[in-house]
C-alpha positions in Angstrom: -24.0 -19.6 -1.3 -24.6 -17.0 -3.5 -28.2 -16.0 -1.4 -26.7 -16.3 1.7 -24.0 -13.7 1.0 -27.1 -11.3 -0.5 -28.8 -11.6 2.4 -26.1 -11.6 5.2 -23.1 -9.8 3.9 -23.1 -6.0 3.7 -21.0 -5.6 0.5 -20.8 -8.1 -2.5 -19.2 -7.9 -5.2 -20.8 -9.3 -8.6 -18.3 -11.9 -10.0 -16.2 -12.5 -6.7 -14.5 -16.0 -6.7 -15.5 -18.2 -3.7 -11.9 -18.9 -2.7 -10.8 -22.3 -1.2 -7.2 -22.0 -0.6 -4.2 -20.1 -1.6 -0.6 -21.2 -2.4 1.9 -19.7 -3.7 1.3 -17.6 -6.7 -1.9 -19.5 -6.6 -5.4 -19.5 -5.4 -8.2 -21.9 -5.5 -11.8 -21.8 -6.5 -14.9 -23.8 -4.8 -14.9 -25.2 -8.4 -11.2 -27.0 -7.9 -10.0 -24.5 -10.5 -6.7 -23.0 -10.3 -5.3 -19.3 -11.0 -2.5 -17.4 -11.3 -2.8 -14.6 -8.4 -0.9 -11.1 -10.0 -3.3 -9.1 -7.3 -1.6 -11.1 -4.1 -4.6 -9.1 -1.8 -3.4 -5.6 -3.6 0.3 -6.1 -2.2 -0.9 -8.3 1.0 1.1 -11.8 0.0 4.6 -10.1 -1.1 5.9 -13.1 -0.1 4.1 -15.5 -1.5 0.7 -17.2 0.0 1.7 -20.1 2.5 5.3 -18.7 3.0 6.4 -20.9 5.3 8.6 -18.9 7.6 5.3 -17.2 8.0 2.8 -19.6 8.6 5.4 -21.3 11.1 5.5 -18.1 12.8 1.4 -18.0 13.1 1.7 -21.7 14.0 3.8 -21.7 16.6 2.4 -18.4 18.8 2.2 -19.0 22.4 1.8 -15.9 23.6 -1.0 -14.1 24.8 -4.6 -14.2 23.8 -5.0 -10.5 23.6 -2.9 -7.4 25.6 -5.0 -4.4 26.5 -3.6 -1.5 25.2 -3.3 0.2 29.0 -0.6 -2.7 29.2 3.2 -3.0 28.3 4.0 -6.2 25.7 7.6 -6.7 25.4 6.7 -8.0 21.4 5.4 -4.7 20.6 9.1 -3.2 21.8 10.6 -5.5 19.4 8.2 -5.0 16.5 8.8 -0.7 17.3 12.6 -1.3 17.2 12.7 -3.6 14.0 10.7 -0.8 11.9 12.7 1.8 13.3 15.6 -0.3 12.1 14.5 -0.6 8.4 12.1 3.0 8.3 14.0 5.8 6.1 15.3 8.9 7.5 14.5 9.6 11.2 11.4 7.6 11.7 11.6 6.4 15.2 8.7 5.3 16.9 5.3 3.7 16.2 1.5 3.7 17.2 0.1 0.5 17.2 -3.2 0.3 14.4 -5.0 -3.0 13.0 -4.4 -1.6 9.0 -3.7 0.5 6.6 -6.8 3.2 6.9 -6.4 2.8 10.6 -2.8 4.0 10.2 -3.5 6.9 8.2 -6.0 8.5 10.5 -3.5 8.3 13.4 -0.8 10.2 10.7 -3.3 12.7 10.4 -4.3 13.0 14.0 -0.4 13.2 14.7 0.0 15.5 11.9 -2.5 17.9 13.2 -1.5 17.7 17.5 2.4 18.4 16.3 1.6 21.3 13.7 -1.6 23.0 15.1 -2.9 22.8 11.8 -5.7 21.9 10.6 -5.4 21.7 6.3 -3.9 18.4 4.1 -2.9 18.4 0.7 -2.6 15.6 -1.2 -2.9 14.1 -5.0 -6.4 14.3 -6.8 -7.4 10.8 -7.7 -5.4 8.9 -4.7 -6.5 6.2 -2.6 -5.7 6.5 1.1 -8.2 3.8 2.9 -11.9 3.7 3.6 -11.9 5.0 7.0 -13.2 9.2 7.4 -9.6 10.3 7.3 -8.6 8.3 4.8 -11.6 9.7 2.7 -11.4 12.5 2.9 -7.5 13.3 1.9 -8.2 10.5 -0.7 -10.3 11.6 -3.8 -11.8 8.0 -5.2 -15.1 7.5 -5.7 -15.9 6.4 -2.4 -15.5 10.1 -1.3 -18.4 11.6 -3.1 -21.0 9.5 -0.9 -19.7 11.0 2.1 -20.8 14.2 2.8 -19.2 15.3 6.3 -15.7 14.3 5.8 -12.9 16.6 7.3 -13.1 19.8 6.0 -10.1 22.0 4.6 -8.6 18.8 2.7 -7.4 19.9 -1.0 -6.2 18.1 -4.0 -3.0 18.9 -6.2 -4.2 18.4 -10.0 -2.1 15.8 -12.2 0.5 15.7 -13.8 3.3 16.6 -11.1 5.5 18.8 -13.2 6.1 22.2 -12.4 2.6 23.7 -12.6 1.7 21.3 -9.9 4.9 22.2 -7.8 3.8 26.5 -8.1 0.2 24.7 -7.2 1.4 23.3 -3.5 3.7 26.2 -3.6 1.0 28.4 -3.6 -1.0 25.9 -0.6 1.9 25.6 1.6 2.9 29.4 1.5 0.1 29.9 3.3 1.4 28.0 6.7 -2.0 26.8 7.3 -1.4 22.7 6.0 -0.9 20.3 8.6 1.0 17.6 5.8 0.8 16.6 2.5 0.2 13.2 2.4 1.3 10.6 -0.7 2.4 7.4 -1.6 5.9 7.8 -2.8 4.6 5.9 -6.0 1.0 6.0 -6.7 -0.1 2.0 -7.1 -3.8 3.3 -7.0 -3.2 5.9 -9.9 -2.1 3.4 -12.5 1.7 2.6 -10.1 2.1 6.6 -10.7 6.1 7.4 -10.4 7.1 10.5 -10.0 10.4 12.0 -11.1 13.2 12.8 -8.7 13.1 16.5 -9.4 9.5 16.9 -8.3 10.1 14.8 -4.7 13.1 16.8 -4.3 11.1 19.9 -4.5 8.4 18.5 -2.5 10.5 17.7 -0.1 12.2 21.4 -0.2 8.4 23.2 0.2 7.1 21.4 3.2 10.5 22.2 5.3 10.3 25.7 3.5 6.3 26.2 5.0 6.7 23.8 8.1 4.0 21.1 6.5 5.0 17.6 7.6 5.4 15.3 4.6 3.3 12.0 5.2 4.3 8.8 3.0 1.9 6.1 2.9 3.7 3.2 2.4 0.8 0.8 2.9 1.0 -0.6 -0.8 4.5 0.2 -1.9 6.3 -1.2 1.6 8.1 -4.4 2.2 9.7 -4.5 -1.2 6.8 -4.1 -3.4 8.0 -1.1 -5.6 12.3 -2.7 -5.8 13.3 -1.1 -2.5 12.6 -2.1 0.9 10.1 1.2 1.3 9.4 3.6 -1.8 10.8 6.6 -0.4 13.9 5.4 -0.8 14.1 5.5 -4.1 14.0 9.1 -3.6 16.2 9.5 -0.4 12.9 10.9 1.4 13.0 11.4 4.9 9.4 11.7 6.1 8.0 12.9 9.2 5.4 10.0 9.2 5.3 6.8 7.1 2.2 4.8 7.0 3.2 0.7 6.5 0.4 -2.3 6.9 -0.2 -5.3 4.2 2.4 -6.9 3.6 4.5 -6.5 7.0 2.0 -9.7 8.1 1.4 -11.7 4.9 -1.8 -11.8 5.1 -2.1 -13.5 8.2 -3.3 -11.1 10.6 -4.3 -7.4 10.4 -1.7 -5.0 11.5 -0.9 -2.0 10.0 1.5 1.2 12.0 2.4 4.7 11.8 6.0 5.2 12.4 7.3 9.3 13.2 10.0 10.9 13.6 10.6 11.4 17.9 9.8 15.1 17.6 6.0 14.2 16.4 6.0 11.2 18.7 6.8 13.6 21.8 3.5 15.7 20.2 1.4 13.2 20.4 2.6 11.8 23.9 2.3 15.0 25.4 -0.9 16.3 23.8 -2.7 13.0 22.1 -5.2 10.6 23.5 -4.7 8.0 20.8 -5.0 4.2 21.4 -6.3 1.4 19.4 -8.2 -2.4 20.9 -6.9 -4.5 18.6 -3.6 -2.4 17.1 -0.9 -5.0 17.5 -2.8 -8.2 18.4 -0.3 -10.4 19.9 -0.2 -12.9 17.3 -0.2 -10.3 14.0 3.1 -8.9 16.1 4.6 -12.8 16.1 4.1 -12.5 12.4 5.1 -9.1 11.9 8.2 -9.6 13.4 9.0 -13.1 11.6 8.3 -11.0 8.4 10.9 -8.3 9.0 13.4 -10.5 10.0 12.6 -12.9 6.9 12.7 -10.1 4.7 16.0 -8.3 6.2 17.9 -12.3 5.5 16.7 -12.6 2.3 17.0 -8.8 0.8 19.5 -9.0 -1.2 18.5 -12.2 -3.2 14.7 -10.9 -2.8 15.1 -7.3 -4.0 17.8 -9.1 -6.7 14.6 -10.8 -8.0 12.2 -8.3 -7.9 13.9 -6.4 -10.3 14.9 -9.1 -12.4 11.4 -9.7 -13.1 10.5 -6.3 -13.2 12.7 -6.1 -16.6 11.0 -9.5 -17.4 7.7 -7.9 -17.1 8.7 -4.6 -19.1 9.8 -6.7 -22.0 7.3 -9.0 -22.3 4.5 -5.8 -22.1 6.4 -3.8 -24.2 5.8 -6.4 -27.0 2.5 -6.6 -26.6 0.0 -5.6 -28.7 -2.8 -3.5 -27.2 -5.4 -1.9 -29.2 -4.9 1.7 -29.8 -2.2 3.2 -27.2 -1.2 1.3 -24.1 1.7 3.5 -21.8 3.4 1.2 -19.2 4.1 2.2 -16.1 7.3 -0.5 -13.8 8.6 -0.1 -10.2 9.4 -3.1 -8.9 6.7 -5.4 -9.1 4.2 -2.6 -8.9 3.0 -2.7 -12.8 0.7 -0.6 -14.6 -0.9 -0.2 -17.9 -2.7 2.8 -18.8 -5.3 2.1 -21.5 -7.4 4.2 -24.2 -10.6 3.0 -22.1 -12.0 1.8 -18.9 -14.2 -0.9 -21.1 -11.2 -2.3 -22.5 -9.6 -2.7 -19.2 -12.6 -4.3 -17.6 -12.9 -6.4 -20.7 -8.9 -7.8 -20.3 -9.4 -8.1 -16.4 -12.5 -10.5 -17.3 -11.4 -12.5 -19.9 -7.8 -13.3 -18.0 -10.0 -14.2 -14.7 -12.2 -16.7 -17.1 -9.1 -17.7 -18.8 -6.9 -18.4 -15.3 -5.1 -15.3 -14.3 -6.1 -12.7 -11.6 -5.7 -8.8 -12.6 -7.0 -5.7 -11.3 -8.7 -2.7 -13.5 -8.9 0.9 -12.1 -10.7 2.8 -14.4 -8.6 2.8 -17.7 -5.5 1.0 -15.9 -5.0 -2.7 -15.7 -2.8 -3.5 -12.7 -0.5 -6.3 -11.8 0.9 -7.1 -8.3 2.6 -10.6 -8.5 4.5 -11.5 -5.4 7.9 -10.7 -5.2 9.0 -13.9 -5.4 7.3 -15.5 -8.4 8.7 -18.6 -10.2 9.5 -17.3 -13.7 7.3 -20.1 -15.3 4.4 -18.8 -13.7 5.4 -15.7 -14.6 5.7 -16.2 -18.2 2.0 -18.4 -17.6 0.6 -15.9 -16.5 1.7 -13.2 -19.2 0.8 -15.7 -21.9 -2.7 -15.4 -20.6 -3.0 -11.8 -20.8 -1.3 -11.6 -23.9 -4.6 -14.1 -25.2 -7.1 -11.7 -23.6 -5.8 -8.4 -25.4 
């Protein structure tokens, strides 16, 4: 297997498990074993893998094989109506994309047609998807091997006190920036949480200068971060919010960029923007099951969420990292900032070896259980990582 993937597959990653099945809080190896999943496809399986209202949902599709995008679908109505339903503020309507980097670039198409702008601003050291767009707003490491990205995009230094607020201050005065683009909390920057004061402020600048405010919601949505969508957390009301992942489960690609009608008439009346496979049929079955799963079970859901969130706090919080290890909680959006990348790496090995499935960005270990999660498995799963420190 492993010389067929080097010879055929364009990107492979050195350790990768060859994955079997998924469950749960669970997935399988070719090898039988058994781990615990606290990555659930980077906030894909919010809901656990096999959900069963969700699978049904896939199951039981009749619909069409495909809709050409020329064409009306009366499921893609639904879906529109159902995330204007649950979007914060006055998000209305929605262009139809297959993910979450797909979604972004149509935000900053539509960010661009309404404005007449042509500048971004956004945080140095986020993450906003691999398409051009994406990349070049975003300032990971992907970035520096692509020359002739947009131009014009500029980064806002951390940490987001009040230096950084006179920094976009001194950016937006200018009435050249299109948007400033963010996830309300940063899940790519260690699950980065900013305080109340700064969003407020934010918020206050880009109405001051006319610069649309862009949340990318494409980790943090669906109940990832405690709330429904992170912005609420800080009463935003965005001009465009970027949601994918989780709205299908993982079981079909669908991502969306929801506006507010006033940047929706924009694009209407002055964009060209369509996408082949945005809103496959059978990812909208799904995506709609999903909302209406998630909007009958919030209460209890969002109850648990942050009753294991506290769980999770605890446990960390008595753990004992060498030299200084800073936690970081929203939700079940979980980050630990440690003194290097090597002893990241080194936990995020020994946990896989040992059973449990983390993620390490540079000197941060991350954890993304589903939102769900058994506290037994839970608690397994901590005990594992409290071995590997």
């Amino acid at each position: 297997m492993a010389s067929r993937e080097q010879r055929f597959l364009g990107r492979k990653i050195p350790g990768a498990l060859q994955v079997t099945k998924a469950d749960g809080s669970f997935i399988f190896d070719d090898r039988g074993r058994k781990y615990i999943d606290f990555v659930m496809g980077w906030c894909v399986g919010n809901f656990g893998w096999g959900n069963e209202v969700l699978t049904n949902a896939a199951a039981e599709f009749d619909g069409p094989d495909y809709v050409f995008p020329g064409h009306s679908y009366g499921p893609w109505t639904e879906l529109a109506e159902l995330l204007a339903s649950i979007s914060p503020g006055k998000l209305m309507k929605s262009f139809r994309a297959t993910g979450g980097s797909e979604a972004v670039d149509i935000a900053l198409q539509a960010a661009m047609v309404h404005t007449g702008r042509q500048k971004f601003l956004s945080l140095e050291g986020s993450y906003h998807g691999n398409a051009i767009g994406g990349l070049s707003v975003a300032d990971s490491k992907n970035r520096q091997q692509c020359r002739n990205l947009l131009p014009h995009c500029y980064k806002v230094e951390l940490p987001l006190d009040n230096e950084a607020l006179e920094r976009i201050d001194k950016f937006l005065k200018t009435e050249e920036f299109a948007a400033f683009i963010m996830e309300p909390i940063s899940v790519n920057l260690g699950v980065l949480i900013p305080e109340m004061e700064f969003m407020t402020e934010l918020v206050k600048l880009c109405r001051r200068y006319g610069t649309l405010l862009i949340m990318d919601e494409v980790a943090t949505g669906f109940g990832r971060t405690g709330t429904l969508f992170a912005s609420e957390r800080y009463h935003l009301e965005p001009d465009i919010m970027c949601i994918a992942k989780a709205v299908t489960g993982g079981l079909g690609g669908l991502g969306a960029t929801i506006t507010t009608a006033a940047v929706a008439k924009s694009m209407e009346e002055n964009g060209s923007y369509y996408s082949t496979y945005g809103w496959h049929p059978r990812s909208v079955h799904v995506a709609i099951a999903t909302i209406h799963y998630i909007t009958t079970h919030q209460k209890q859901l969002l109850g648990i969420v942050n009753e294991m969130s506290e769980y999770f706090r605890s446990r960390l919080s008595q753990m004992r990292f060498k030299g200084v290890a800073n936690h970081s909680i929203a939700g079940m959006a979980i980050g630990l900032e440690l003194d290097t990348d090597d002893y990241a790496s080194d936990i995020q090995a020994k946990c896989q070896r040992k059973g449990l499935l983390i993620t390490a960005e540079g000197s941060a270990l991350l954890l993304l259980p589903s939102l769900n999660i058994d506290h037994a498995i839970a608690k397994q799963g901590l005990d594992i990582l409290e071995r590997c420190i």
